[in-house]
Structures are given as C-alpha cells and as structure tokens.
DRENVO-42491 format. One record per residue (C-alpha): residue number from 1; residue in one letter; x, y, z negated. Coordinates in Angstrom, 2 decimals, padded with zeros to 5 digits. Each point is the difference from the previous one (the first is absolute). Layout:
N
<pt><k>NUM</k><r>a</r><east>X</east><north>Y</north><up>Z</up></pt>
...
// end
This chain:
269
<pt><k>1</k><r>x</r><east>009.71</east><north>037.55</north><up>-084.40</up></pt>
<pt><k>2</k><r>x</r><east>000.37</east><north>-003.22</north><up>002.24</up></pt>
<pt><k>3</k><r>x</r><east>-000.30</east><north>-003.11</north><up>-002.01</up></pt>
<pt><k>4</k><r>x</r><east>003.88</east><north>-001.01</north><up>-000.18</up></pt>
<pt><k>5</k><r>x</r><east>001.25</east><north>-002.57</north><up>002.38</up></pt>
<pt><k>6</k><r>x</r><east>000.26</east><north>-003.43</north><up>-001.85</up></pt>
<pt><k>7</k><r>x</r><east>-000.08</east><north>-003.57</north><up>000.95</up></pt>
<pt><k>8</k><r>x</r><east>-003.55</east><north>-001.27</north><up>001.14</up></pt>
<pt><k>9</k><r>x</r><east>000.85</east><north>-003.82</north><up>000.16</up></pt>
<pt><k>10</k><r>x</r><east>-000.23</east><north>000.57</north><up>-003.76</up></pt>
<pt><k>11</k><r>x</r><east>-003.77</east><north>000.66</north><up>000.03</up></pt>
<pt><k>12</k><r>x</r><east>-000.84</east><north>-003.25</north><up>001.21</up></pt>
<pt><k>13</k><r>x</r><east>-000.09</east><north>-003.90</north><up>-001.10</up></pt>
<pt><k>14</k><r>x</r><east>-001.33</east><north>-002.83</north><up>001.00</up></pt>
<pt><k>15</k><r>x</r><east>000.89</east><north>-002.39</north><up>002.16</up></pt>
<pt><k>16</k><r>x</r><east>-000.09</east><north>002.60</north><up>003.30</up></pt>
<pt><k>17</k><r>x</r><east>002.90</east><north>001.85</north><up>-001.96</up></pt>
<pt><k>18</k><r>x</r><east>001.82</east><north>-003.24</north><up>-000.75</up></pt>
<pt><k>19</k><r>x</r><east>-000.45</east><north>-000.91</north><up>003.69</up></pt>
<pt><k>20</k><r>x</r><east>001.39</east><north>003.66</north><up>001.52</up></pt>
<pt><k>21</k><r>x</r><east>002.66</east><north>000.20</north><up>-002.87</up></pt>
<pt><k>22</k><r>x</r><east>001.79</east><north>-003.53</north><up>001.36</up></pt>
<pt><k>23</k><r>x</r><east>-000.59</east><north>001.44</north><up>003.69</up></pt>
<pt><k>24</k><r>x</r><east>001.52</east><north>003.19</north><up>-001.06</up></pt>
<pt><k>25</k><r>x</r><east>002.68</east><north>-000.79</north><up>-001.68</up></pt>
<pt><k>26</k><r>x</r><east>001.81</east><north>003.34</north><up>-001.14</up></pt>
<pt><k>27</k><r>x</r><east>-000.59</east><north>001.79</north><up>003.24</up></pt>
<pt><k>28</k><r>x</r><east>-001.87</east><north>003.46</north><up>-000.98</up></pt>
<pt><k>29</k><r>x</r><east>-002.76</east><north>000.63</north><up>002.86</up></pt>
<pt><k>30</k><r>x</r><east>-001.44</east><north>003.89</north><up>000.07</up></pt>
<pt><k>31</k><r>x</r><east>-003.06</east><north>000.86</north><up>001.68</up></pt>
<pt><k>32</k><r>x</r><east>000.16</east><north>004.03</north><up>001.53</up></pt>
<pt><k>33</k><r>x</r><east>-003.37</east><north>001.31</north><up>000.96</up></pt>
<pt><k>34</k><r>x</r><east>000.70</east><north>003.36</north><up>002.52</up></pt>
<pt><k>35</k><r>x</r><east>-003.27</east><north>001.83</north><up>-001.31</up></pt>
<pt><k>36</k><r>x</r><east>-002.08</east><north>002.79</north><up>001.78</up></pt>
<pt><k>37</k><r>x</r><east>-003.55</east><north>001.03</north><up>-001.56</up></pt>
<pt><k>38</k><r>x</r><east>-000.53</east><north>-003.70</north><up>-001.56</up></pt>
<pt><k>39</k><r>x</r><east>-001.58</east><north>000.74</north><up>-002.64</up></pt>
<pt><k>40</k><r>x</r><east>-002.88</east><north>-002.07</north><up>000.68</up></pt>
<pt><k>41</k><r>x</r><east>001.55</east><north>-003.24</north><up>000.60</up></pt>
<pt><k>42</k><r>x</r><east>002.92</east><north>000.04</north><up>-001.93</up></pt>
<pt><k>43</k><r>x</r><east>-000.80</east><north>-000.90</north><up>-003.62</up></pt>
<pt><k>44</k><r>x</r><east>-002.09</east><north>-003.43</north><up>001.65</up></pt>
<pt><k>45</k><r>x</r><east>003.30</east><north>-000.35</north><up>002.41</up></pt>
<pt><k>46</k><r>x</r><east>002.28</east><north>-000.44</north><up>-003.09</up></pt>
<pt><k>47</k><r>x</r><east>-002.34</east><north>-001.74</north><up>-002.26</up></pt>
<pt><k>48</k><r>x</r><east>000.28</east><north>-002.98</north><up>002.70</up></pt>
<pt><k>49</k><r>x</r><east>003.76</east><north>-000.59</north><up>000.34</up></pt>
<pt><k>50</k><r>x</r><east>001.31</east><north>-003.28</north><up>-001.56</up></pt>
<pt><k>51</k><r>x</r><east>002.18</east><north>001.34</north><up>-002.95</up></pt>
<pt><k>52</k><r>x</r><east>001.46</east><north>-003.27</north><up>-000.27</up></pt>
<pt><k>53</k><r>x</r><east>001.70</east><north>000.74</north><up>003.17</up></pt>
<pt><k>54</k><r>x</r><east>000.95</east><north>003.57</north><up>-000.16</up></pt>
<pt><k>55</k><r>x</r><east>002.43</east><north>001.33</north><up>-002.46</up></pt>
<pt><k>56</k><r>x</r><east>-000.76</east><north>004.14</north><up>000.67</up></pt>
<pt><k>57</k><r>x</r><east>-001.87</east><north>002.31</north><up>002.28</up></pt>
<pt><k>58</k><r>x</r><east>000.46</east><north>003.10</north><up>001.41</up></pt>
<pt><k>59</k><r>x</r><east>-002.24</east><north>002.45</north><up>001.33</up></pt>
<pt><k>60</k><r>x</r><east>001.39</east><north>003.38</north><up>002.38</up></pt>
<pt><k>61</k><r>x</r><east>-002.97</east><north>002.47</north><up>000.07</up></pt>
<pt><k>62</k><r>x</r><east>000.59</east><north>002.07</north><up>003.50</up></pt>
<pt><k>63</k><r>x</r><east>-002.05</east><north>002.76</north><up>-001.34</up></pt>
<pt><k>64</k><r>x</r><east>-003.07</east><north>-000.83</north><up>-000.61</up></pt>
<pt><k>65</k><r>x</r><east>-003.11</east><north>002.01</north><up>-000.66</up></pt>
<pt><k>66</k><r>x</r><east>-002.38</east><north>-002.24</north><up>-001.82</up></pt>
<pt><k>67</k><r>x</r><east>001.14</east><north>-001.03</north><up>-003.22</up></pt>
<pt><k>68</k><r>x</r><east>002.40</east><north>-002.77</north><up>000.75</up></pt>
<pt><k>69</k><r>x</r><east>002.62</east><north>000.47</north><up>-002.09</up></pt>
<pt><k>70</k><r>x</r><east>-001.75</east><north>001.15</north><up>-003.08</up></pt>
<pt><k>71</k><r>x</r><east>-001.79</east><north>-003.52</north><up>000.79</up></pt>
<pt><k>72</k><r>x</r><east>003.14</east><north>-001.32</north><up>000.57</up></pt>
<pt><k>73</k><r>x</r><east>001.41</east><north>000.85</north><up>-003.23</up></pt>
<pt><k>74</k><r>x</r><east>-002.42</east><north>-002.08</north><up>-001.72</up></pt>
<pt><k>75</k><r>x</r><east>000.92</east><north>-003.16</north><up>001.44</up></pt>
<pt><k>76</k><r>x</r><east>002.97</east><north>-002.34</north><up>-000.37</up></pt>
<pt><k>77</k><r>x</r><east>002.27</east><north>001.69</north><up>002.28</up></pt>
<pt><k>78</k><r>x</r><east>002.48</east><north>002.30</north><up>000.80</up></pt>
<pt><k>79</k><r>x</r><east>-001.02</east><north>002.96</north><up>002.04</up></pt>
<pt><k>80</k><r>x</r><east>002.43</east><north>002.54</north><up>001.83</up></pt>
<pt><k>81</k><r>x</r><east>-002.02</east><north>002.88</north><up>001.42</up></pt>
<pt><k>82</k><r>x</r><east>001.55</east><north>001.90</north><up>003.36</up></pt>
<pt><k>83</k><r>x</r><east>000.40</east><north>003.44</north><up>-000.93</up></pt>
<pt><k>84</k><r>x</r><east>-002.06</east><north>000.50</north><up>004.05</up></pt>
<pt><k>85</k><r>x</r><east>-001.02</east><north>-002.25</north><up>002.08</up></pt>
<pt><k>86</k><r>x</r><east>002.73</east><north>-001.89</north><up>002.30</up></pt>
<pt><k>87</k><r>x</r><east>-002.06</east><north>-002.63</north><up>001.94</up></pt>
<pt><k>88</k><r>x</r><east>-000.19</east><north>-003.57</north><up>-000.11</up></pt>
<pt><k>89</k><r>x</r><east>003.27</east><north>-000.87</north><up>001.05</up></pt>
<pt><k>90</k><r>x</r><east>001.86</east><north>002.36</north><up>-002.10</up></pt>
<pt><k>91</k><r>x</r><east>-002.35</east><north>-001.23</north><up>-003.16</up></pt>
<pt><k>92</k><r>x</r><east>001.03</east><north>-003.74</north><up>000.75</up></pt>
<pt><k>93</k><r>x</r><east>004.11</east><north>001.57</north><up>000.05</up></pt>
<pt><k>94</k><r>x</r><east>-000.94</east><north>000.52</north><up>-003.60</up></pt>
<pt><k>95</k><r>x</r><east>-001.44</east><north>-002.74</north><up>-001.07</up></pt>
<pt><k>96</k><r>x</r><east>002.62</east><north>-002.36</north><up>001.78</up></pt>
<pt><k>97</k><r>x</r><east>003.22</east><north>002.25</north><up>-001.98</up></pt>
<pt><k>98</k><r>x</r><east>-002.06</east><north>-000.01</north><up>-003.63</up></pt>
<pt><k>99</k><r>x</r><east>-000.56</east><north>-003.61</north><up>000.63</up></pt>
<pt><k>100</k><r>x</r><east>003.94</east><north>-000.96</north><up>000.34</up></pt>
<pt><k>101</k><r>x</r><east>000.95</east><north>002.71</north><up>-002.09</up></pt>
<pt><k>102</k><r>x</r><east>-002.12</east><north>-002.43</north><up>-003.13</up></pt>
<pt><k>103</k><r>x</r><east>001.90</east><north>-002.98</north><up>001.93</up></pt>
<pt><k>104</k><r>x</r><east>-002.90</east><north>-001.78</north><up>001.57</up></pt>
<pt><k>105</k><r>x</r><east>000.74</east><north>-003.40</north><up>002.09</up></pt>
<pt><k>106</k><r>x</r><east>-003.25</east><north>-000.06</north><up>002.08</up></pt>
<pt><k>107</k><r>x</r><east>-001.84</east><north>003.10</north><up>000.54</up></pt>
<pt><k>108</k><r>x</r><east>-003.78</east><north>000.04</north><up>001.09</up></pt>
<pt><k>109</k><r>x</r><east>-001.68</east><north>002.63</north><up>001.52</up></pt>
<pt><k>110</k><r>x</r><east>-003.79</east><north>000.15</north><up>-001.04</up></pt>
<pt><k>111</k><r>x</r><east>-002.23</east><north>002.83</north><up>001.07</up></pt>
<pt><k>112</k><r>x</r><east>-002.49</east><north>000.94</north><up>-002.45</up></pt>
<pt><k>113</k><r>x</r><east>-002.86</east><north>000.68</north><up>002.22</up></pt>
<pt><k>114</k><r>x</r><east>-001.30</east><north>-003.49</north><up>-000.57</up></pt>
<pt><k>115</k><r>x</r><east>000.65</east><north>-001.00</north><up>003.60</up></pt>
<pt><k>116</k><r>x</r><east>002.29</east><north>-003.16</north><up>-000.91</up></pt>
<pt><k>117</k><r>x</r><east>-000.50</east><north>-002.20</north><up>-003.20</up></pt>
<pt><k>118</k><r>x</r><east>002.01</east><north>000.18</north><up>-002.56</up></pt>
<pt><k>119</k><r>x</r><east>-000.51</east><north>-003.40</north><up>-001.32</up></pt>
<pt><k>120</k><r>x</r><east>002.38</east><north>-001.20</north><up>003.24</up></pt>
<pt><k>121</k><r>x</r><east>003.20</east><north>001.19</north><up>-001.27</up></pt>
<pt><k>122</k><r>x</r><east>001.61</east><north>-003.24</north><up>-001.32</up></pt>
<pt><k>123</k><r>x</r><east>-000.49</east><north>-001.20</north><up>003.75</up></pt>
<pt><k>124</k><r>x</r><east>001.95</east><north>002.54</north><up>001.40</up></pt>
<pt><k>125</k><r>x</r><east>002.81</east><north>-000.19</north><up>-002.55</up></pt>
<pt><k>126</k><r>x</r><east>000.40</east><north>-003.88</north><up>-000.04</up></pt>
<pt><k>127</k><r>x</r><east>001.84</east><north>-000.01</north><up>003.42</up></pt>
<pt><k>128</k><r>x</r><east>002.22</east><north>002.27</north><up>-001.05</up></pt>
<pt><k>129</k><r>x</r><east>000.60</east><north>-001.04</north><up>-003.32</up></pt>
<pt><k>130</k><r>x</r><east>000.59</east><north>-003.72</north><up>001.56</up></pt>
<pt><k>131</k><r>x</r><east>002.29</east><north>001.44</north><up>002.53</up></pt>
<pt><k>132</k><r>x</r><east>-001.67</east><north>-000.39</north><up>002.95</up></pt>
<pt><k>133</k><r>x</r><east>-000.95</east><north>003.58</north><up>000.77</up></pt>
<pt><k>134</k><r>x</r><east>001.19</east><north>003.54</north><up>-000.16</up></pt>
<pt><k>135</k><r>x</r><east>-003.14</east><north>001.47</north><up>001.02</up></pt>
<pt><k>136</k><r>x</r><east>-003.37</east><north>-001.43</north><up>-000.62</up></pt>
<pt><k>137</k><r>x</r><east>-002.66</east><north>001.48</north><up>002.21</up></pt>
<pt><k>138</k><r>x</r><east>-004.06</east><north>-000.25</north><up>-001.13</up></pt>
<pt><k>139</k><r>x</r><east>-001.38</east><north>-000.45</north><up>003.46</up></pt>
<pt><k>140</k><r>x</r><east>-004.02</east><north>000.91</north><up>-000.04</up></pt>
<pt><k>141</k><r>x</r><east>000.31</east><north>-001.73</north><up>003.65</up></pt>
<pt><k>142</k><r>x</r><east>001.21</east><north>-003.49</north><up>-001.21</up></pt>
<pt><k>143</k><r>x</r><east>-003.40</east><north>-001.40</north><up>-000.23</up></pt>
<pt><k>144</k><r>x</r><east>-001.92</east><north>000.52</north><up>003.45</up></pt>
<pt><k>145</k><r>x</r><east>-003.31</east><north>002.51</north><up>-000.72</up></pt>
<pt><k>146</k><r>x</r><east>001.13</east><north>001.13</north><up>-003.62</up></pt>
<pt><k>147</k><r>x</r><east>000.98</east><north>003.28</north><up>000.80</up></pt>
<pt><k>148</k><r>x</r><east>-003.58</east><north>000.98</north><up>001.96</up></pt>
<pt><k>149</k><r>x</r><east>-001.93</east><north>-001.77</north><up>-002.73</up></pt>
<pt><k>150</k><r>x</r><east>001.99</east><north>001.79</north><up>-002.86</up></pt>
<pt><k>151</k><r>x</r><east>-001.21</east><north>003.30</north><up>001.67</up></pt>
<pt><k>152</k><r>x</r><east>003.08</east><north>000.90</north><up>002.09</up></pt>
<pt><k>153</k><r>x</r><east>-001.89</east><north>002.32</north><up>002.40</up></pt>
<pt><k>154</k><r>x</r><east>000.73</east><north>-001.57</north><up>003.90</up></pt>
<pt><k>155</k><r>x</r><east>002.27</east><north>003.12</north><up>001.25</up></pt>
<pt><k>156</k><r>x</r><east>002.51</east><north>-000.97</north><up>-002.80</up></pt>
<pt><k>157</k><r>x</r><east>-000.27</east><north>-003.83</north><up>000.55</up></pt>
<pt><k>158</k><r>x</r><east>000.79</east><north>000.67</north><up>003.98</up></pt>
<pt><k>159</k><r>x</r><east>003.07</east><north>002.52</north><up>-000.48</up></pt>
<pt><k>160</k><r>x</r><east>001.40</east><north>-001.78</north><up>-002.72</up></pt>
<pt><k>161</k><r>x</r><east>-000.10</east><north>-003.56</north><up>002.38</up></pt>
<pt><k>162</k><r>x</r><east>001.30</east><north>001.93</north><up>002.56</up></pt>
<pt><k>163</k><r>x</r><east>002.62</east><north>001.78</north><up>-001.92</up></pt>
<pt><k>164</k><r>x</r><east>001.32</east><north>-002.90</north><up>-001.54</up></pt>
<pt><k>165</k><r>x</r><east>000.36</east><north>-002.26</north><up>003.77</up></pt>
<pt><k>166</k><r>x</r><east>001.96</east><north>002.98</north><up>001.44</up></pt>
<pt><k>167</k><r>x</r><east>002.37</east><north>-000.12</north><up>-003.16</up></pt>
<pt><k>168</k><r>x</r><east>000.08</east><north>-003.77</north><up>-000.03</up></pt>
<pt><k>169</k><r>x</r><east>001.07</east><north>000.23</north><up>003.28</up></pt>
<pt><k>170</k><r>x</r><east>002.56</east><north>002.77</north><up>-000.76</up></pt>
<pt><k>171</k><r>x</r><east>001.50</east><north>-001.64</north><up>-003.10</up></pt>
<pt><k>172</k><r>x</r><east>-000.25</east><north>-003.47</north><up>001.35</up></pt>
<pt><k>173</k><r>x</r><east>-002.09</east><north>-001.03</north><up>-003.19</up></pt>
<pt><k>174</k><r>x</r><east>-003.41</east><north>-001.77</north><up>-000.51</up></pt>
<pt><k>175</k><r>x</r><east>-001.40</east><north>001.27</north><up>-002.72</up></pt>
<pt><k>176</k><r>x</r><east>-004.13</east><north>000.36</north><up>-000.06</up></pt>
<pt><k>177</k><r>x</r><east>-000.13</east><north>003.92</north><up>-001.44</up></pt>
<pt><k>178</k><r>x</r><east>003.04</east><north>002.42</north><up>-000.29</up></pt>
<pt><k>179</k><r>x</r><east>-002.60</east><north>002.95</north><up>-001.33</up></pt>
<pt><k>180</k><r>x</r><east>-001.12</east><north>-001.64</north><up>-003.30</up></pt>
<pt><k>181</k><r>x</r><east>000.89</east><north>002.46</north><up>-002.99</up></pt>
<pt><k>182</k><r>x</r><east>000.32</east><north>-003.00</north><up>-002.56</up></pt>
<pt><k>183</k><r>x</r><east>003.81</east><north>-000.92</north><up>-000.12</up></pt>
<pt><k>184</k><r>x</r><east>002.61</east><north>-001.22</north><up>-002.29</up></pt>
<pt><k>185</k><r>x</r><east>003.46</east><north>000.29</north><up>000.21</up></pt>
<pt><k>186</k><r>x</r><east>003.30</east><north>-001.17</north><up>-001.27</up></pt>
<pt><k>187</k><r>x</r><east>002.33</east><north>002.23</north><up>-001.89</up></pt>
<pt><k>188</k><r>x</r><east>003.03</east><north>-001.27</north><up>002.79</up></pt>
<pt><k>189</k><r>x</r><east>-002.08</east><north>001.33</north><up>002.61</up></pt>
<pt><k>190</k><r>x</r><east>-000.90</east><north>003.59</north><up>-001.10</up></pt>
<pt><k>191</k><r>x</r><east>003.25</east><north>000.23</north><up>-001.27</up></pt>
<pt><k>192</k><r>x</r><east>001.16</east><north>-000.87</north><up>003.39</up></pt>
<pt><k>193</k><r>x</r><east>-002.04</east><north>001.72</north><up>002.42</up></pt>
<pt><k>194</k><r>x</r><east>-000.10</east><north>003.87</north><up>000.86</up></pt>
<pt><k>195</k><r>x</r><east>-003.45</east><north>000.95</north><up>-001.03</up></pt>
<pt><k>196</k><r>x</r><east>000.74</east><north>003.23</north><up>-001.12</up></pt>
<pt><k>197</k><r>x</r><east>000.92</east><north>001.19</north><up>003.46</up></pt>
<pt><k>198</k><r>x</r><east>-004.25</east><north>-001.36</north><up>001.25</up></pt>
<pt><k>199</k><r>x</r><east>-003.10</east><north>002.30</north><up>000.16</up></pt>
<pt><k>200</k><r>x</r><east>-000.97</east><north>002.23</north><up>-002.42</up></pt>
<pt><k>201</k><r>x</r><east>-003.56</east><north>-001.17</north><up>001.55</up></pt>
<pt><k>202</k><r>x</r><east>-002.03</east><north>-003.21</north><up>000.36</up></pt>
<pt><k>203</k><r>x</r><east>002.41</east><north>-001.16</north><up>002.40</up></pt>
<pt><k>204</k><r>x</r><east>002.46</east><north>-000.96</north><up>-002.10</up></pt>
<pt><k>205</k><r>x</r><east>-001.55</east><north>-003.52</north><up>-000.54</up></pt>
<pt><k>206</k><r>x</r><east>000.21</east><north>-000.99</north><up>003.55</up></pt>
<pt><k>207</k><r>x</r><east>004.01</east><north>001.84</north><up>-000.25</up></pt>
<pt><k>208</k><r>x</r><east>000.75</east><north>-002.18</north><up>-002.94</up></pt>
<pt><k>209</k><r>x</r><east>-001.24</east><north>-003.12</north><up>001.70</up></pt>
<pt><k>210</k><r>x</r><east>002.07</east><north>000.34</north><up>002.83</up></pt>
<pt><k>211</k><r>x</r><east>003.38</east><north>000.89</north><up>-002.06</up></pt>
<pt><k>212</k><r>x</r><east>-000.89</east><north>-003.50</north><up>-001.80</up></pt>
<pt><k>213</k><r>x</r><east>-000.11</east><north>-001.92</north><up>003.52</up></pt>
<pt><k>214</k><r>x</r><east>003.01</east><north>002.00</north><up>001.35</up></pt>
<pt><k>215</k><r>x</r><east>002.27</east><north>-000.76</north><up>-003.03</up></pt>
<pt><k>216</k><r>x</r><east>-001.04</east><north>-003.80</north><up>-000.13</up></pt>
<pt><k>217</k><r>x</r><east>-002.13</east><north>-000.43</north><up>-003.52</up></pt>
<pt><k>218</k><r>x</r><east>-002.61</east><north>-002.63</north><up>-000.05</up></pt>
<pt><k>219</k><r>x</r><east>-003.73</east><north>000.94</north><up>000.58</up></pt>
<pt><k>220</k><r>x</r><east>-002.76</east><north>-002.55</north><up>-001.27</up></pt>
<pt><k>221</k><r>x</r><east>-003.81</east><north>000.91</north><up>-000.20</up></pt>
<pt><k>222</k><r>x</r><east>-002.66</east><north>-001.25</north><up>-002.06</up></pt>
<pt><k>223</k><r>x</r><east>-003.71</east><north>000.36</north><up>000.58</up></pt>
<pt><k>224</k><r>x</r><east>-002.11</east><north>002.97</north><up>-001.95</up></pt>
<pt><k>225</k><r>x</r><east>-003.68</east><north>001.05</north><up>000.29</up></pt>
<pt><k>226</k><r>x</r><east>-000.79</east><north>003.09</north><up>001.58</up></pt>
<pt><k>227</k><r>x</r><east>-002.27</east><north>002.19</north><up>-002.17</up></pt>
<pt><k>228</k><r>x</r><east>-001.35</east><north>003.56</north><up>001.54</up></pt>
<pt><k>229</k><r>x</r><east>-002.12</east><north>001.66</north><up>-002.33</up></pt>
<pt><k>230</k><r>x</r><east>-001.45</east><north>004.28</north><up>-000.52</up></pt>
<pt><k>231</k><r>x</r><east>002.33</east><north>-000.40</north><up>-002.76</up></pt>
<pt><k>232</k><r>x</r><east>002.98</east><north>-000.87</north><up>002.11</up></pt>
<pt><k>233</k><r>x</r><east>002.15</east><north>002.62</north><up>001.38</up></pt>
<pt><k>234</k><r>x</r><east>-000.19</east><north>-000.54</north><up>003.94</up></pt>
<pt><k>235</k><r>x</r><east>002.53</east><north>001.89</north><up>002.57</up></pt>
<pt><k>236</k><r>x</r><east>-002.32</east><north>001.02</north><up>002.70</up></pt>
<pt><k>237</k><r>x</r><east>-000.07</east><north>-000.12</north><up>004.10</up></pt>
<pt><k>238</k><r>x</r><east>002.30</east><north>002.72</north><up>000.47</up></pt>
<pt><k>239</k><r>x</r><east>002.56</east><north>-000.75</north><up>-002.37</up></pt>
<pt><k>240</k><r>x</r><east>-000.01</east><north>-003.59</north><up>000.62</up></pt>
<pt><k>241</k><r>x</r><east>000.64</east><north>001.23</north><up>004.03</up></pt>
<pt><k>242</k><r>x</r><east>002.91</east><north>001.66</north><up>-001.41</up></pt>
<pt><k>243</k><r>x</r><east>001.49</east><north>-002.62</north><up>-002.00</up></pt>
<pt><k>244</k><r>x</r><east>-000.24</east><north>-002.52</north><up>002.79</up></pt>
<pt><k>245</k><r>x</r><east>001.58</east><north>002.72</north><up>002.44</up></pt>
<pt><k>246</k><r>x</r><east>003.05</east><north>000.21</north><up>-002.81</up></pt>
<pt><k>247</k><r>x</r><east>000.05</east><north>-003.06</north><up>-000.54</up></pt>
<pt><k>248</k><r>x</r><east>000.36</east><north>-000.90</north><up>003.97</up></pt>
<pt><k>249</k><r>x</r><east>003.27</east><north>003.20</north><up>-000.37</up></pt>
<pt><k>250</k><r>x</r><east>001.52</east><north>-001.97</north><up>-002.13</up></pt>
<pt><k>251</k><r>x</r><east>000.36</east><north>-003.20</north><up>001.88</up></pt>
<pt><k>252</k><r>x</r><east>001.40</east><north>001.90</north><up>002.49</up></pt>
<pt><k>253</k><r>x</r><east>002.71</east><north>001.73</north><up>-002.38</up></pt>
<pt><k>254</k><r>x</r><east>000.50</east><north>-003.45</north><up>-001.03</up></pt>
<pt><k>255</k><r>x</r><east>000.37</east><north>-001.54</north><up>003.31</up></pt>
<pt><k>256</k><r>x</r><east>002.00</east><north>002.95</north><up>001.63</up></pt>
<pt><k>257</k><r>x</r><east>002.34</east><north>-000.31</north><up>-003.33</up></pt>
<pt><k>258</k><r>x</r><east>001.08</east><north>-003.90</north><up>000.88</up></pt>
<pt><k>259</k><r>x</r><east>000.93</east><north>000.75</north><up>003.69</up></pt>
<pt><k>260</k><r>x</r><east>002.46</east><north>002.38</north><up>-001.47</up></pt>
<pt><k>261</k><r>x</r><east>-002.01</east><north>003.16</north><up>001.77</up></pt>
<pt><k>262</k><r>x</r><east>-001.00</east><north>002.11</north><up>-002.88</up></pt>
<pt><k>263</k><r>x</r><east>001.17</east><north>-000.76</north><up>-003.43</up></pt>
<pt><k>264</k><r>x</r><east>-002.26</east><north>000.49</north><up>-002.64</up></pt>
<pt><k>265</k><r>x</r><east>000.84</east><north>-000.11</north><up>-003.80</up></pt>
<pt><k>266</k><r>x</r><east>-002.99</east><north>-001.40</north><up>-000.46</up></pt>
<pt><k>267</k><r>x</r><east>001.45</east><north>-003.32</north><up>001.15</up></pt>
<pt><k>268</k><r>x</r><east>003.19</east><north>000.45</north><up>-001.42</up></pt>
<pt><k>269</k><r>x</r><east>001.44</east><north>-001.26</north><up>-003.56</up></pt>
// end
C-alpha cells in the first residue's frame, strides 16, 4: 500500500522550516511527478524536495514496466497508477485534477527523472505565493552556457532556442525557454484554463503555455540547472522533431482562433 498522504512540513524544524512556514502562510503547495519507468531516479528525486515547503505529493504512474510504483509505494507519497498508458499530457490531466481535487494553491510539476532539482521549489512558489505570478517557469536557458554544460545535447539546445523565438514572437512575450518541464502553477489558473481539452501527448506543455498567454495570467521565470544524465529519461531526435512540428500546429490554431477564422475550444473558456 502507498504510504498515506500526510503533511510533510511536519517532518521538518529548524530555522529553514520557520523561514518557509512565515513565507507560506496557510497556502498548501503539492508537487505531481507524471512518472514513466523512473524507477531509478525517483527515490533520490523525492529525498531532495524541501518538506518545509511542500505540504503533499503526488505521483501518476503511466504504466510503467520497471518497478515504479511498488518503489513508489514506499515513499512519502501518494501514487495513482493508469490502468494503460495515456501519454504525457494525459498523465499531467491527472495530476493537475488530484491536485485541486486535495485543494492545492500552487501546484508544481517535478519530473522524477532527476533532470531538474528538487531543492528549487520554494523559488518557484514564492512569486506566486507573493502574488506576483501565476506561472513560474524554471528556465535551464536563463544563465548563458548552463544548458550545454549541464549536458543538454546541442540538437535540443538549438530547437528549443529556436522554438521558443518563433513563439515569443507569436505570443508577443519574452520569456528565455517556453520548453522547460519544471513549472508551478496557481490553483486560479488551472481552475481557469481549458487543459483538459490539450494533447494527450508531450505537446500539451507548449498547449498549456499558450492558453496561459491567451487568457492573460502572469508568467515569471527563475533560473534552474540543467542536468542530463544515463539515468535521465531523454525524448530522442525523432520525437523531439515531432513535438516541435506540434508545437509549431498549435500556434497556428492559436493564431487562426484570434482572427476569428477557425474557432478552437482549445482557446475558449
């Protein structure tokens, strides 16, 4: 059975605890982890998030094949295995609905490959929490040469700078990265916004980021190392051809749907 879902502020003192607790206030921050064959990173993935910071977490398993949810089940956490798998977007669908279902005010999205660090979380809850943000973005690009000396292989670096100047352009924003997989978000704004309706696939995070621009929520970043590792899950070449090609599809949904040409519900409320 999964370890039962309790509050993990409690497990920690000090004067880091007193410090997040006055921060904090009474707002209860969730992490959700979408999961896929993580079995070798995830138990050192949750052993680093700040406690003091995060009230509950939730793993979805998509179906994995190598142990991750009986590993799961020993760790402080609650895990909801898919029946099948459903891909990445539909896996996020279900972390985002358990998350405000247990009435979460910020909601972080950590993968647990060990790609992002987990010790960063408080920095991308504090903008939100202070009311500056909606959406707080960890941008591996921030800091010039991180990503290539964290291991981001050069392919990746080039299509994700180029991805993200076409939809800067398109979205009239200025953000550094728009492909980073470390978010958080406020309860108003997945309350607000029609993610159910996005990709079932890895699309879905570039979907989601463009319903936040087009509906008018705040988008701050903060800077993150990049870390590649053979532990790491990596989407290769061909996939990542076919992401940027979606994700390209759906700036033109987007832009066809605010001339008033074809009306997608994508992009409605």
């Amino acid at each position: 059975m999964s370890v039962p879902p309790r509050t993990l502020a409690a497990e920690s003192g000090g004067e880091e605890a007193s410090t997040a607790r006055a921060e904090k206030g009474s707002a209860k921050v969730i992490v959700v982890m979408p999961a896929l064959n993580a079995a070798r990173t995830l138990a050192a993935t949750v052993s680093g998030i700040p406690r003091e910071w995060v009230d509950e977490i939730i793993l979805v398993d998509d179906g994995s094949r190598d142990g991750t949810v009986e590993l799961a089940r020993t760790l402080p956490l609650r895990v909801i295995p898919h029946p099948h798998n459903v891909g990445y977007g539909g896996n996020q669908k279900t972390c985002y609905l358990q998350a405000l279902g247990d009435e979460a005010d910020v909601v972080v999205m950590l993968h647990p490959d060990g790609q992002y660090e987990p010790t960063l979380i408080s920095e991308l809850v504090k903008p939100i929490l202070a009311g500056e943000a909606d959406l707080v973005l960890g941008s591996r690009l921030m800091e010039k040469g991180g990503a290539l000396a964290g291991g981001m292989p050069m392919y990746k670096y080039l299509a994700n700078r180029a991805l993200t100047t076409i939809e800067n352009r398109a979205l009239g924003t200025s953000l550094s990265e728009l492909h980073t997989g470390y978010r958080a978000y406020s309860r108003e704004l997945l309350m607000s916004i029609p993610f159910l309706r996005n990709s079932l696939d890895f699309s879905f995070d570039s979907e989601l980021l463009m319903q936040v621009v087009h509906f008018g929520f705040r988008i701050s970043e903060v800077p993150v190392r990049t870390i590649y590792s053979q532990e790491a899950s990596s989407v290769g070449p061909r996939a990542s051809t076919v992401y940027g090609l979606k994700t390209l599809g759906a700036l033109l949904r987007l832009e066809l749907h605010r001339r008033g040409l074809v009306r997608s519900r994508k992009f409605t409320a």
